[in-house]
N, C-alpha and C positions, 0 to 999 in steps of 0.2 A: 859602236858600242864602247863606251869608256872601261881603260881598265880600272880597277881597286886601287885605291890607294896603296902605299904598303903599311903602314899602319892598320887601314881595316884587313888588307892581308892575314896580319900577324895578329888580329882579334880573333880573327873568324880561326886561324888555328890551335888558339889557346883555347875558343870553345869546345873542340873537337876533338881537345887533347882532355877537355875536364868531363865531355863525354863518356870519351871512351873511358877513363878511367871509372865512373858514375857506373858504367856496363859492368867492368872486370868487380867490382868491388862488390854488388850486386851478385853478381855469375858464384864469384867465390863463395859469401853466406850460403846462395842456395846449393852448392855442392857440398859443404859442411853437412846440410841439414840432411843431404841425400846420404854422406855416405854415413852418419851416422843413423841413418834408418836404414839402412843394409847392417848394421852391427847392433840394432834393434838390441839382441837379449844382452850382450855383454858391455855397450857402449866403446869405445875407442878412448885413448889416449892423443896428444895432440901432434906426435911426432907420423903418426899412422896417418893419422886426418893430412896433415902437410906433405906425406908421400902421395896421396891421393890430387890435390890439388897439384902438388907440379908435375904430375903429367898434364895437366894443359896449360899451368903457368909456370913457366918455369925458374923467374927469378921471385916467388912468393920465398918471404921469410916468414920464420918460426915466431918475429915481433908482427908482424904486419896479419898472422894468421891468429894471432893473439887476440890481437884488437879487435877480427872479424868475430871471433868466438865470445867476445866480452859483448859487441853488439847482437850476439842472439838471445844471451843470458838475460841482461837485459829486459829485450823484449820477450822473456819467460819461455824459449823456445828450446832453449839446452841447460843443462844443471852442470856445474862446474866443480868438480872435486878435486881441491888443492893438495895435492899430497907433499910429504915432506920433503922430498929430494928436489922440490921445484917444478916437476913438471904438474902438467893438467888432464884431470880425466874427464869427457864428457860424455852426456847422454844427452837423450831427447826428453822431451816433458812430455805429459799428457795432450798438453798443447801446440808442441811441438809435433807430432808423430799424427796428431789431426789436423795441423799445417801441411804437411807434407802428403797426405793423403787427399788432399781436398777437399776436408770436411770442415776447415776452419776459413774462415775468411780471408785475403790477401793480404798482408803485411805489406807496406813501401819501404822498400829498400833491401829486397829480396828481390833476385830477377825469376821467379816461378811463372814457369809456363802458362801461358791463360787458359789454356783447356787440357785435359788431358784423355787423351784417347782411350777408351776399353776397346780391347784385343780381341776377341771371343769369336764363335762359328756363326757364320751370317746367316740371316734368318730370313727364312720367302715363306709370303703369306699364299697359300691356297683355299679355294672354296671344296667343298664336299657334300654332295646330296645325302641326309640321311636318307637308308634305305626304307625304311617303312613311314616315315611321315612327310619325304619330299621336302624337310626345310632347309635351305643351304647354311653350314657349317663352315665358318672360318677359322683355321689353323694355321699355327706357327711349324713351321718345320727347319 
């Protein structure tokens, strides 16, 4: 078996590298989107939202969490309110908030989950004879 050259070595890493990044950049929008639908009624400021994101990233900047924020605006899915002292306050849109639910269609460039599971108490179907007319009765229970 031949090995790689090291030129396609070093291609095949830099794909891997513009990957992964493609993931984390993705990953980050949609945790924006989520925690600000956990903060639903009062929306979040952007230093809250970045304490959120680095627990799982941990060298994300306040410019780099910027930019992700400006890509949701953008695409109409948070509202940005500049306030005077420089920092930003955001929310979710209409459209945003049925993004996140799953009642809006998939955006690229979001990494959102493709299906999302309902939770709820499992259901088994049985049959039931009614008693005076003998016809069998199917229930959810």
């Amino acid at each position: 078996m031949p090995q790689p050259s090291n030129s396609n070595t070093q291609q095949l890493d830099a794909v891997d590298k513009m990957r992964a990044e493609i993931i984390r950049i993705e990953t980050i929008r949609w945790q924006v989107l989520l925690t600000l639908h956990n903060a639903l009624s009062v929306g979040a400021f952007e230093k809250v939202i970045l304490a959120v994101i680095q627990a799982t990233y941990h060298d994300e900047t306040l410019d780099e969490l910027r930019l992700k924020i400006d890509y949701l605006h953008t695409h109409g899915l948070v509202k940005i309110d500049y306030k005077p002292d420089g920092r930003l306050f955001c929310q979710l849109t209409p459209y945003g908030i049925n993004y996140v639910t799953g009642a809006q269609a998939f955006e690229s460039g979001i990494a959102r989950p493709s299906t999302i599971k309902r939770v709820g108490r499992p259901t088994s179907k049985r049959e039931v004879k009614h008693p005076l007319t003998s016809a069998t009765i199917s229930t959810n229970t």
